[in-house]
C-alpha positions as CSV (number, residue, x, y, z in Angstrom):
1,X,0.0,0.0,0.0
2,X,2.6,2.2,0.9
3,X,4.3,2.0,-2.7
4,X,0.9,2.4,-4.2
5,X,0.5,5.6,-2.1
6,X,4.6,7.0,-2.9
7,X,3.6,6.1,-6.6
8,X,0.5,8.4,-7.1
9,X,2.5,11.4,-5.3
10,X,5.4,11.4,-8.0
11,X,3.0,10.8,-10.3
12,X,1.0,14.1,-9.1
13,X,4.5,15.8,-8.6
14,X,5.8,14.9,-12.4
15,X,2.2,15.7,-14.4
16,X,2.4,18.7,-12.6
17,X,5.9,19.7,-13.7
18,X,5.0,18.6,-16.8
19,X,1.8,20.9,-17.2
20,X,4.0,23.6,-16.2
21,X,6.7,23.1,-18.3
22,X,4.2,22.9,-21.8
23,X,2.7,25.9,-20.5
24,X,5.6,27.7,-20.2
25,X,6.9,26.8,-23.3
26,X,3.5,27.7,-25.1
27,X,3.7,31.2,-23.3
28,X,7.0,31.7,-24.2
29,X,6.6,31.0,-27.8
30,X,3.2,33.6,-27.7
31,X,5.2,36.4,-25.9
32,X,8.3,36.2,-28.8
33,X,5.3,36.5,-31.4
34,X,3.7,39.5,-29.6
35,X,6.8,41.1,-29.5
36,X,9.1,40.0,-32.3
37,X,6.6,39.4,-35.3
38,X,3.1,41.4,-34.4
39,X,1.3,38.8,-33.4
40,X,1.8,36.1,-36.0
41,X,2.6,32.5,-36.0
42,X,6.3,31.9,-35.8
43,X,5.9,28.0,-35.6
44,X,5.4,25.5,-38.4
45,X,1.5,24.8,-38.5
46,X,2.7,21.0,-37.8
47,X,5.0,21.8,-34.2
48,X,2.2,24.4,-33.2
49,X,0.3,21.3,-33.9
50,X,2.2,18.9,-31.8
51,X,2.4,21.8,-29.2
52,X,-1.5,21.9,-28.8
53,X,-1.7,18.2,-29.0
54,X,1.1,17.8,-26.1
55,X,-1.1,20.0,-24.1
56,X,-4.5,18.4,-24.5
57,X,-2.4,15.0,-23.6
58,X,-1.4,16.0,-20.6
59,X,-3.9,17.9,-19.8
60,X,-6.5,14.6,-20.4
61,X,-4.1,12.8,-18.5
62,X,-4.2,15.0,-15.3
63,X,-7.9,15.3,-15.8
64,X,-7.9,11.0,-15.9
65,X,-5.3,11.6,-12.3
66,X,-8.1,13.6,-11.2
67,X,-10.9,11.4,-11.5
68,X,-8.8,8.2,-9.9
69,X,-7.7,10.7,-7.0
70,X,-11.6,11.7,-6.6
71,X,-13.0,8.5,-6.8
72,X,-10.4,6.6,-4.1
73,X,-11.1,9.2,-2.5
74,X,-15.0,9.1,-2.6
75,X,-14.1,5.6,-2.1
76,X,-12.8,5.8,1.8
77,X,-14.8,8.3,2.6
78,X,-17.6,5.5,2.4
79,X,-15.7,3.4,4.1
80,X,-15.0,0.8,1.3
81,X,-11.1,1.4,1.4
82,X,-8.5,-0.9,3.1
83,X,-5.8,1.1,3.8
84,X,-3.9,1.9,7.2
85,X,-5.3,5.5,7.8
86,X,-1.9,6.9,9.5
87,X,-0.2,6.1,5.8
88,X,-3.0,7.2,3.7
89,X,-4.0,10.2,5.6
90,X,-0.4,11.8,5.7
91,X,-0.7,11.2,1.9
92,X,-2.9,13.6,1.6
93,X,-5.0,11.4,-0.8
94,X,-7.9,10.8,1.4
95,X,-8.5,14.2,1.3
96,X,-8.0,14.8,-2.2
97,X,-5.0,16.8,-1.5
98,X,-2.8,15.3,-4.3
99,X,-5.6,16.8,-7.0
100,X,-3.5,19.6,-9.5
101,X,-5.1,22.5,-10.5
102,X,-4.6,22.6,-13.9
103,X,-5.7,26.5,-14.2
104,X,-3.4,26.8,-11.2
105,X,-0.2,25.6,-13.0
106,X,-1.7,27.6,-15.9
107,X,-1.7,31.1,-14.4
108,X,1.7,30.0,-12.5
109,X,3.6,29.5,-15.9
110,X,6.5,32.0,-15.9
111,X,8.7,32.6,-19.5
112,X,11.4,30.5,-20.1
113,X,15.1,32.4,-21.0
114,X,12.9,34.0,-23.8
115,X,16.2,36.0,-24.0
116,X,18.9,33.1,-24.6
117,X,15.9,31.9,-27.3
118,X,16.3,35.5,-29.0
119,X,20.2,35.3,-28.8
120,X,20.7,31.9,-30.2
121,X,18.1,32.8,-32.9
122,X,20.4,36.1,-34.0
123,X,23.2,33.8,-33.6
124,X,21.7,31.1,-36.5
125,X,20.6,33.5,-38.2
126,X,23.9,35.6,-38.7
């Protein structure tokens, strides 16, 4: 159990590092348009593709982490889980603690070295 427990925590710990590494990526990329180019695409319709559908993975994936965290949740509460409560309660699962915010991580999302992006860009470039 106590694996099982450790497991979902990294889990919630690396799709949450993972959310907010795409979304900083994807705000990085939209900050060097708005500033560099007026606005307009600067990535090939096929990586902004991949980009969006890297997002919507992970984002379905954390949304799937969600629903197993609510439900095992839901699950004790009722009183239909075998666990040993000192374990499971300083988890933090019981209590639906290991949930991410998705919109959270969103709002968190900070610019990569947008700068280092620009000079390496000059750098090919020249």
């Amino acid at each position: 159990m106590q694996d099982c427990l450790r497991s979902s925590r990294l889990l919630a710990d690396d799709l949450a590092m993972l959310m907010e590494d795409i979304f900083q990526h994807q705000l990085s990329v939209e900050f060097i348009q708005d500033r560099y180019f007026d606005g307009h695409p600067i990535l090939f319709r096929d990586v902004e593709d991949n980009l969006m559908q890297a997002i919507k993975a992970v984002t379905d994936a954390v949304g799937i982490f969600n629903s197993y965290v609510k439900i095992r949740s839901e699950l004790f509460e009722a009183g239909l889980g075998h666990e040993d409560d000192g374990n499971f309660a300083a988890s933090g699962e019981r209590t639906c603690h290991l949930i991410i915010n998705i919109e959270n991580i969103r709002d968190r999302a900070r610019l990569t070295d947008v700068d280092e992006w620009v000079k390496d860009s000059r750098q090919e470039a020249v």
